[in-house]
C-alpha positions in Angstrom: 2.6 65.4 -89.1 6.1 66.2 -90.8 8.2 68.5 -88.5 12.2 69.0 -88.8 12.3 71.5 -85.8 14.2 68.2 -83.9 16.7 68.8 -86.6 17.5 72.1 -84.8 18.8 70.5 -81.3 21.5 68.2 -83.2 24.6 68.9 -82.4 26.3 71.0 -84.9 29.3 68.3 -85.3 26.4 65.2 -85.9 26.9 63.1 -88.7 24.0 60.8 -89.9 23.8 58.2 -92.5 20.0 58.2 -93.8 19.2 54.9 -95.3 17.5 55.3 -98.4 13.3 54.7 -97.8 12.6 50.8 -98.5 9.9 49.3 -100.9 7.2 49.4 -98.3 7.0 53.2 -97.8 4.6 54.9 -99.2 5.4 57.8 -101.9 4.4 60.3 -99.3 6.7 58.8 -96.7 9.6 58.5 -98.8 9.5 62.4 -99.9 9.0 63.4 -96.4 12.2 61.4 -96.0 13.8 63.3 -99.1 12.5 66.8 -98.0 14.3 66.0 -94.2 17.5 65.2 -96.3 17.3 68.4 -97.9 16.8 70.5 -94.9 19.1 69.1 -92.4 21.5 71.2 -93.3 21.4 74.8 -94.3 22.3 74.7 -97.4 23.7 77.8 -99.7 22.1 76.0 -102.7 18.8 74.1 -102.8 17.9 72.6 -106.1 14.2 70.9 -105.8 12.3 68.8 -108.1 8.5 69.0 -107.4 9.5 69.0 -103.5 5.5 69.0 -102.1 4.2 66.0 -104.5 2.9 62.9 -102.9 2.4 65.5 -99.8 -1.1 65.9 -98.3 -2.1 69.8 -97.6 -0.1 69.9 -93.9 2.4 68.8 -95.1 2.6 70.5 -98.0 2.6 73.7 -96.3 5.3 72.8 -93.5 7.6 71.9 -96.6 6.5 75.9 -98.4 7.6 77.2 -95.0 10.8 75.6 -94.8 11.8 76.7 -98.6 10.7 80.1 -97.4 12.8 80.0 -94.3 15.8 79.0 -96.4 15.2 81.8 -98.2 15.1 84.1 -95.2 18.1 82.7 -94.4 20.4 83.6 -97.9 19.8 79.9 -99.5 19.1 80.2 -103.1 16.5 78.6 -104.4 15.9 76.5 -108.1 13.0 74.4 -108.4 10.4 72.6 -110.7 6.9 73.3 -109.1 4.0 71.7 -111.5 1.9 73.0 -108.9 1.0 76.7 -109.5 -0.3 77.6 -105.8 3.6 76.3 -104.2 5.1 77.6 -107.7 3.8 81.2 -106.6 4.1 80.8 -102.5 8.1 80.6 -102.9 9.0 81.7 -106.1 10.3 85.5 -106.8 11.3 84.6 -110.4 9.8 83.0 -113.0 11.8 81.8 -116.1 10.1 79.9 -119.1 11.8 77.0 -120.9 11.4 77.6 -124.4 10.0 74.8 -126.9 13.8 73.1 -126.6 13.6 69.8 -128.8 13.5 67.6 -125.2 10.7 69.5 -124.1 8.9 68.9 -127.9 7.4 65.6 -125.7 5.4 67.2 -123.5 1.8 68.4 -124.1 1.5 71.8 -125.5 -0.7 72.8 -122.2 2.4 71.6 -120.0 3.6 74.6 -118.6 7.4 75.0 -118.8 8.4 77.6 -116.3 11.4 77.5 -113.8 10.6 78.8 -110.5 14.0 80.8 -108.7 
């Protein structure tokens, strides 16, 4: 199970070099690794990109309540969330991207909504 409360007893002053995740991880590994990146540190600014994919349902949840608890703490919050249920667990705005020529790609049931 994916847990960052470890992060919590580091030593304020604690620099880290995170190797990047090599070839043999598995896509749910390396965003687990991605996600701990992310919430090391508290952030002001947290800009996520379909954070819970690859995630099974535990984990999944763990990462909704840390976005949540970053937003309890004053972090703002931009994200891509595909997946409705997240989408609406930690979004309190919803803007729609408009049929922009780059988006012209995508299937005309792909919703295009930012989640803030």
């Amino acid at each position: 199970m994916f847990q960052c409360t470890w992060a919590k007893e580091l030593p304020k002053n604690a620099t880290f070099i995170f190797l990047a995740p090599n070839a043999s991880c598995t896509a749910s590994e390396q965003q687990r690794v991605n996600i701990a990146r992310g919430f090391i540190v508290d952030y002001p600014i947290l800009l996520l990109d379909e954070p819970t994919a690859s995630l099974d349902a535990v984990n999944r949840a763990t990462v909704i309540d840390l976005i949540n608890e970053a937003k309890a703490r004053g972090s703002a919050v931009v994200g891509i969330f595909h997946d409705e249920e997240v989408r609406n667990a930690v979004a309190d705005r919803l803007f729609e991207v408009g049929n922009a020529s780059t988006s012209d790609a995508l299937p005309q049931w792909a919703e295009r909504k930012v989640a803030v």
